[in-house]
Backbone as CSV, one residue per row, in Angstrom:
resi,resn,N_x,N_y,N_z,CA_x,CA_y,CA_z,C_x,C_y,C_z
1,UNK,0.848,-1.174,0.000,0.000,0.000,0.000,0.895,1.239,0.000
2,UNK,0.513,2.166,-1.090,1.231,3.536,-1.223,0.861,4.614,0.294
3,UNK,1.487,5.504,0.171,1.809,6.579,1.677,0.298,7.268,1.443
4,UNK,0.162,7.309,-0.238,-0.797,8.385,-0.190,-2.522,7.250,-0.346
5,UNK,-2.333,6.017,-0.188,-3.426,5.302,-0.062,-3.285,4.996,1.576
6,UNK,-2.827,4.926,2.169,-2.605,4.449,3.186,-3.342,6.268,4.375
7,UNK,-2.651,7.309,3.625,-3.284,8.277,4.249,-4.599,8.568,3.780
8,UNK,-5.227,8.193,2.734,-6.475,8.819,2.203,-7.576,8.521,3.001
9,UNK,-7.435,7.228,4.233,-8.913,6.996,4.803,-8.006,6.900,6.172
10,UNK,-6.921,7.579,6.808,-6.979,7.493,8.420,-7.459,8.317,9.431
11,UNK,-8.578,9.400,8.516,-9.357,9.739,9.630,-10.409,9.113,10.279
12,UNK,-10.572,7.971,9.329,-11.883,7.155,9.650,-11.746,6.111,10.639
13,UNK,-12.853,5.959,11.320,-13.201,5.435,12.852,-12.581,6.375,13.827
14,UNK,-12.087,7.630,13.900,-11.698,8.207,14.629,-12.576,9.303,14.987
15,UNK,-13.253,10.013,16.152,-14.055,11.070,16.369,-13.093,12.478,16.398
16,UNK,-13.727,13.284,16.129,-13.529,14.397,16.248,-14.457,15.764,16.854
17,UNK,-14.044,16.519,17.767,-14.651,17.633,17.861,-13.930,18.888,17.646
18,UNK,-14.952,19.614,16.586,-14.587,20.863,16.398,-15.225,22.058,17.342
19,UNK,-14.429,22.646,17.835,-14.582,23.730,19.064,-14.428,25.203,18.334
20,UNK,-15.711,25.834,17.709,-15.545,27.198,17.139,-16.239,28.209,18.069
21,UNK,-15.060,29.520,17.754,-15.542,31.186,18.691,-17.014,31.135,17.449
22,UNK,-17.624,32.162,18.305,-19.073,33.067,17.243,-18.493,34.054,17.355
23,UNK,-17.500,34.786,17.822,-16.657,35.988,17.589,-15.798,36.118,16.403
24,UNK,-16.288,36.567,15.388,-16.214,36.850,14.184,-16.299,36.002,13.253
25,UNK,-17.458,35.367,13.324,-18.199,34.066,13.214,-17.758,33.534,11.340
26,UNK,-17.882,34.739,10.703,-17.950,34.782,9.194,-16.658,34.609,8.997
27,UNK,-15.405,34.559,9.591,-14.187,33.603,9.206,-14.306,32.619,9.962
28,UNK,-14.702,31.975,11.403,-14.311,31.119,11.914,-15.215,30.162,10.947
29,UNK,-16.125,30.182,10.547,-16.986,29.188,9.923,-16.340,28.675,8.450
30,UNK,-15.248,29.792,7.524,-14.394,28.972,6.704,-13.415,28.076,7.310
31,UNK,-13.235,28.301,8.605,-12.121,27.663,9.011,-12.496,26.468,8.998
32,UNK,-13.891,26.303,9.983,-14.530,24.896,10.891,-14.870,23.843,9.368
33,UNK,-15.443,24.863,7.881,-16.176,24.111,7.178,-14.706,23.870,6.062
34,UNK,-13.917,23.989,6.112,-12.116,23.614,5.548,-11.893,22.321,6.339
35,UNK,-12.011,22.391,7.687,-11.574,21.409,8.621,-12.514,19.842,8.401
36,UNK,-13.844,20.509,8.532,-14.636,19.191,7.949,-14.467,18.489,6.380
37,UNK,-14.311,19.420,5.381,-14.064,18.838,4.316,-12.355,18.391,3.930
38,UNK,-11.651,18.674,5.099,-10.402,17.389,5.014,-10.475,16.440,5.637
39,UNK,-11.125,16.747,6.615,-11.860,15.141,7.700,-12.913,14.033,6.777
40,UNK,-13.431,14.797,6.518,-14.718,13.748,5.386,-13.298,13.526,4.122
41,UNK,-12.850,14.475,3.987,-12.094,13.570,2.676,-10.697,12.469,3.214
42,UNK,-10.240,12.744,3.827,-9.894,11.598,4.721,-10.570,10.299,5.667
43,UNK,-11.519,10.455,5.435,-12.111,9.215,5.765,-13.648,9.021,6.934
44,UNK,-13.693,10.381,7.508,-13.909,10.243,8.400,-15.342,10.779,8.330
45,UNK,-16.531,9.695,9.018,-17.931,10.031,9.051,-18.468,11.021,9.194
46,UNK,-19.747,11.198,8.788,-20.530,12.920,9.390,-20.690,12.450,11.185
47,UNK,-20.805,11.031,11.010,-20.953,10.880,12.329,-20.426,11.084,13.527
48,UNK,-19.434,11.039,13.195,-17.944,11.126,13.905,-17.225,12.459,14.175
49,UNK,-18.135,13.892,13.515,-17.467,15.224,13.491,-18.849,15.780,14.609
50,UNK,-18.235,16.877,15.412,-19.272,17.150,16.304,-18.647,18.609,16.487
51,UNK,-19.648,19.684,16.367,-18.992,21.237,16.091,-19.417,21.446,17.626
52,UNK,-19.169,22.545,18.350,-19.223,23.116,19.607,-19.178,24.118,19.112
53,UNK,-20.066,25.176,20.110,-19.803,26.433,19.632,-19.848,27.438,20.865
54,UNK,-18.475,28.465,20.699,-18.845,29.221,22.607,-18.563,30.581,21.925
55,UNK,-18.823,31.458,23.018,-19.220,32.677,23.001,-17.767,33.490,21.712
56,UNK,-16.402,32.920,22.639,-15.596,33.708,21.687,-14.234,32.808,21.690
57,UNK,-13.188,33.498,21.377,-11.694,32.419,21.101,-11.209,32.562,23.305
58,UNK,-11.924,33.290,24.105,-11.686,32.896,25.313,-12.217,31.876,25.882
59,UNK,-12.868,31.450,25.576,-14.244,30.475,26.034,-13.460,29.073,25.533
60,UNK,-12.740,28.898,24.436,-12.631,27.969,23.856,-11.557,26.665,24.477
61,UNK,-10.710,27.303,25.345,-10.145,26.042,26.181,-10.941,25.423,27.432
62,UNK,-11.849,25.997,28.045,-12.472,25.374,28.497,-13.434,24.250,28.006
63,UNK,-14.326,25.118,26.858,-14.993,23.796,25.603,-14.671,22.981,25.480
64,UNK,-12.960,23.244,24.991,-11.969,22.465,24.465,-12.079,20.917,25.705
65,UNK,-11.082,21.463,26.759,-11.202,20.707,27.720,-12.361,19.864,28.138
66,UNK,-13.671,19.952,28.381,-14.492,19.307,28.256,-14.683,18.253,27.342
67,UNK,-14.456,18.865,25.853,-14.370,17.615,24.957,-13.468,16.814,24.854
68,UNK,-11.916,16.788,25.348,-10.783,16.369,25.793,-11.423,15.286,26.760
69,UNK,-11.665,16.035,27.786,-12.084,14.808,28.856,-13.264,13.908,28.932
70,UNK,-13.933,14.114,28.175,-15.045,13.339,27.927,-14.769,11.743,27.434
71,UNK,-13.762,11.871,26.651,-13.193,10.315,26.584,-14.332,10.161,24.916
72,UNK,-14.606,10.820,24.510,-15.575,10.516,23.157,-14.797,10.645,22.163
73,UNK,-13.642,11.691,21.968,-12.867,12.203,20.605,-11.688,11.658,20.907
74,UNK,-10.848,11.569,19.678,-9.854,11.582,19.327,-8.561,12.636,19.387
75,UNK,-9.711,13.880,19.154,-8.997,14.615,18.598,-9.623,15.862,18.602
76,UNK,-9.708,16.674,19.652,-10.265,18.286,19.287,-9.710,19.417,18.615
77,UNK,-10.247,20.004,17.693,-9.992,21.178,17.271,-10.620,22.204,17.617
78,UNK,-9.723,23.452,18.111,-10.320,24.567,18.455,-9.928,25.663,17.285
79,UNK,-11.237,26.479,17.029,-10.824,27.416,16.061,-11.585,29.050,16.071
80,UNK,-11.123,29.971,16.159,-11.016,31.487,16.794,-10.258,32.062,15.659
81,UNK,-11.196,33.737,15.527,-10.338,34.389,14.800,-10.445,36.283,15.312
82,UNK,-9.256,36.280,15.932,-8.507,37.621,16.476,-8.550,38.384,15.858
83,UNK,-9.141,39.517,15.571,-8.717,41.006,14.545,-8.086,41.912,15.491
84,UNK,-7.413,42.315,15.464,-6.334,43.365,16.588,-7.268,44.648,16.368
85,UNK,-7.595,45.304,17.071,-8.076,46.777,17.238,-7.526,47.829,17.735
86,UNK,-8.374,48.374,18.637,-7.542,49.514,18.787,-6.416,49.338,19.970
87,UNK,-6.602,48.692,20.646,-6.003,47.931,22.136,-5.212,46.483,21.348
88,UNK,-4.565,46.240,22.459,-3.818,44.880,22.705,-4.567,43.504,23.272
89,UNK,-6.316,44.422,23.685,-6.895,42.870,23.794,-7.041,42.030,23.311
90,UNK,-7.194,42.077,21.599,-6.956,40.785,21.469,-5.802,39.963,21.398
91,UNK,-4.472,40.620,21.022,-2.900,39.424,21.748,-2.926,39.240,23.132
92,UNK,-4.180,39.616,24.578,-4.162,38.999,25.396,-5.243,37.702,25.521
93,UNK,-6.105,37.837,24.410,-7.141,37.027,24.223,-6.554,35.669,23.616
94,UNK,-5.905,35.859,22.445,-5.154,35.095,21.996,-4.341,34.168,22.827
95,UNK,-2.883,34.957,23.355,-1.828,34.235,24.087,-3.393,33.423,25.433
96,UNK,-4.037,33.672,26.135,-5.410,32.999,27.100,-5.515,31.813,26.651
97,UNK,-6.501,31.953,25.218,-6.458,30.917,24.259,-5.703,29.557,24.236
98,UNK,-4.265,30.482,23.728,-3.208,29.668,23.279,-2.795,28.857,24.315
99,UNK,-2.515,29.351,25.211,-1.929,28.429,26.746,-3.350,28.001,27.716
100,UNK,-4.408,27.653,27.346,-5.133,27.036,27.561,-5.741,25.977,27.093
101,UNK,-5.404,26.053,25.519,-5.587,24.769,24.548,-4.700,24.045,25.107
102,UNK,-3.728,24.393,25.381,-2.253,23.885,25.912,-2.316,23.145,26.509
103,UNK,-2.602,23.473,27.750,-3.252,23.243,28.914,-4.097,21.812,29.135
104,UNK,-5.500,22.127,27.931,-6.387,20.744,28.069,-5.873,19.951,27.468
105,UNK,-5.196,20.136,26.094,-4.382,18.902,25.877,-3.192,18.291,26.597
106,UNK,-2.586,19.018,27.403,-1.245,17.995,28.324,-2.108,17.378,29.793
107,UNK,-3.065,18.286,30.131,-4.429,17.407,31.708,-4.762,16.112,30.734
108,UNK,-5.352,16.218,29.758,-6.084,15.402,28.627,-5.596,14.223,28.551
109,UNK,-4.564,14.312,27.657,-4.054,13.055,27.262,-4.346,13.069,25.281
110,UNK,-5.406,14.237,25.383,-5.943,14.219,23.862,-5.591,15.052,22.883
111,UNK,-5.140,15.023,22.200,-4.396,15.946,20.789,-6.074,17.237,21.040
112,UNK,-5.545,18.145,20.983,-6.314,20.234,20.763,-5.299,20.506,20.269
113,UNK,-6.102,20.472,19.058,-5.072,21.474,18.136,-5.667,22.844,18.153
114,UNK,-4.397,23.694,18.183,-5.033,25.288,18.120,-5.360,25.813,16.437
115,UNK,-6.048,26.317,16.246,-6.647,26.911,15.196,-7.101,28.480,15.410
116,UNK,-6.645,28.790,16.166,-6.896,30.497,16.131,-6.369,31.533,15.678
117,UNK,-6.762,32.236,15.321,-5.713,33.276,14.468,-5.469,34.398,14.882
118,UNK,-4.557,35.183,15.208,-4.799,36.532,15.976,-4.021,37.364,14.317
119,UNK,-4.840,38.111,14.207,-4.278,39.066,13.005,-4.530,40.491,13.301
120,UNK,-3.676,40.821,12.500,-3.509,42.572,12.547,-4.873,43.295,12.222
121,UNK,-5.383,42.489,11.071,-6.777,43.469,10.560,-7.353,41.604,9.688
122,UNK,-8.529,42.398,9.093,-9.533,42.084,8.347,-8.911,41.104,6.954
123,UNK,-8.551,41.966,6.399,-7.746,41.549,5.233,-6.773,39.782,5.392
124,UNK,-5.625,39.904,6.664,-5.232,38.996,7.098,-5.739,37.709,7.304
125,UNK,-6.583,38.347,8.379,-7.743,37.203,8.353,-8.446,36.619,7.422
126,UNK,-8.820,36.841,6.475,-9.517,36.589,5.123,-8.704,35.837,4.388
127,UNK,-7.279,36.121,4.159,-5.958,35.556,3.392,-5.821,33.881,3.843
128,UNK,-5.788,34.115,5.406,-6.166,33.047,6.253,-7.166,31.992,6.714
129,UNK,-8.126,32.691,5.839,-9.620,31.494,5.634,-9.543,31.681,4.788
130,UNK,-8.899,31.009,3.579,-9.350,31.224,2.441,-8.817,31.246,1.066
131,UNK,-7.932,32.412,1.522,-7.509,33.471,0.491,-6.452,32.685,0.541
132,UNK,-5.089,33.841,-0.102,-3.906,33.507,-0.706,-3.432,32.963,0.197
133,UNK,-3.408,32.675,1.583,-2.594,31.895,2.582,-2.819,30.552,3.470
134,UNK,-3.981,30.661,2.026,-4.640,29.206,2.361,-5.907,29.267,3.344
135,UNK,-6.118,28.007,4.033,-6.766,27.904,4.837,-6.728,27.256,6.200
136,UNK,-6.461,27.942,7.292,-5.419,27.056,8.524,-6.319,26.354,9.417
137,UNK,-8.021,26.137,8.757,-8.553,24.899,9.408,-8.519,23.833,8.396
138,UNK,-7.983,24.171,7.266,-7.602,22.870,6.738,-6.171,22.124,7.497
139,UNK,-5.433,22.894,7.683,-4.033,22.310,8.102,-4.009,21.943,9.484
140,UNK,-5.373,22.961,10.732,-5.650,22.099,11.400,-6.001,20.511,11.663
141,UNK,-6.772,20.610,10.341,-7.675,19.627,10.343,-6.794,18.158,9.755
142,UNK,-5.121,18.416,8.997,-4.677,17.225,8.972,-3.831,17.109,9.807
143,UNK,-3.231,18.256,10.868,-2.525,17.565,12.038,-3.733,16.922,12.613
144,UNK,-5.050,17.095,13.364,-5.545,16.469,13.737,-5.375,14.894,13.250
145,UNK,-5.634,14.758,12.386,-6.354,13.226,11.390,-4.202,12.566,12.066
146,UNK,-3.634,13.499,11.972,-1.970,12.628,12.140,-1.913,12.592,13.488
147,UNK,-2.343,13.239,14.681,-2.123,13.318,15.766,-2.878,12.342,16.635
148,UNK,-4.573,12.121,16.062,-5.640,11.051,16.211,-4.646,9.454,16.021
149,UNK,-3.961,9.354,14.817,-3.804,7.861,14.578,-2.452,7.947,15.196
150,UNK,-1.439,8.663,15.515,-0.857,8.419,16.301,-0.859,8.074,17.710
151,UNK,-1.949,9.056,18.174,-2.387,8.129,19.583,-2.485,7.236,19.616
152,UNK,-3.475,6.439,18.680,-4.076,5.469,18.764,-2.940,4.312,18.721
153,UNK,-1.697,4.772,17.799,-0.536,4.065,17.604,-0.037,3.475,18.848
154,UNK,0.223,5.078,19.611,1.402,4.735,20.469,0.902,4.473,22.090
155,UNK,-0.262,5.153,22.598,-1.173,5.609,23.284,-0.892,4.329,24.210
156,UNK,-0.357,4.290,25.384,-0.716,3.263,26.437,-1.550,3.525,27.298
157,UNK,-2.448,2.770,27.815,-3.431,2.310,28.507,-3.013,2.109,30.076
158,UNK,-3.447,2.750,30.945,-3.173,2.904,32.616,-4.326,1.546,32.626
């Protein structure tokens, strides 16, 4: 079996939850719907994908964590998107975020991948769902599918 047959269906039998902000909902939703269509094209059921949705990209390691510990997924993805304003709140919203995904995945035991984006403006963000810089819930979405079957690989059992 070739690398690239061998990867085309190892998201399948594996669960996933996707953990999206509603804070600036109209990119996070290219992100979440990038992430599902590399999961389904890797293998993996409608059944098996389960979206969450919290107030904003602060909210989201706790979500996160919950779906971590629940013992149901494989593999959570969290995904948030930062527009910088006039203040520095959102690089404190962000770095929160960031070391809280952190966080539920090393308590966990379960691959959270971060998917949030903190950008300068509008434009960025857009480049980043999407646009010329791709789409970084797709690239979430295949560390997940590599991080899932590696557990499953290496993963010992207490």
């Amino acid at each position: 079996m070739t690398e690239t047959a061998r990867t085309d269906r190892e998201a399948a039998g594996h669960r996933f939850c996707l953990v999206a902000a509603r804070f600036n909902e109209t990119y996070v939703r290219r992100l979440v719907e990038a992430a599902r269509d590399v999961l389904a094209g890797r293998g993996a059921a409608a059944s098996d994908l389960e979206e969450v949705w919290v107030p904003g990209s602060f909210e989201l390691p706790l979500a996160c964590r919950w779906a971590a510990a629940s013992g149901r997924f494989d593999a959570v993805l969290a995904f948030g998107v930062l527009i910088r304003g006039e203040t520095e709140h959102f690089r404190l919203v962000a770095e929160a975020a960031t070391q809280g995904i952190m966080r539920a995945m090393l308590d966990t035991g379960v691959p959270v991948l971060n998917g949030v984006l903190a950008t300068l403006d509008a434009e960025q963000a857009a480049s980043r769902c999407g646009g010329a810089h791709g789409n970084r819930g797709a690239e979430v979405a295949l560390a997940a599918v590599h991080m899932a079957s590696l557990g499953k690989r290496t993963r010992v059992e207490a």
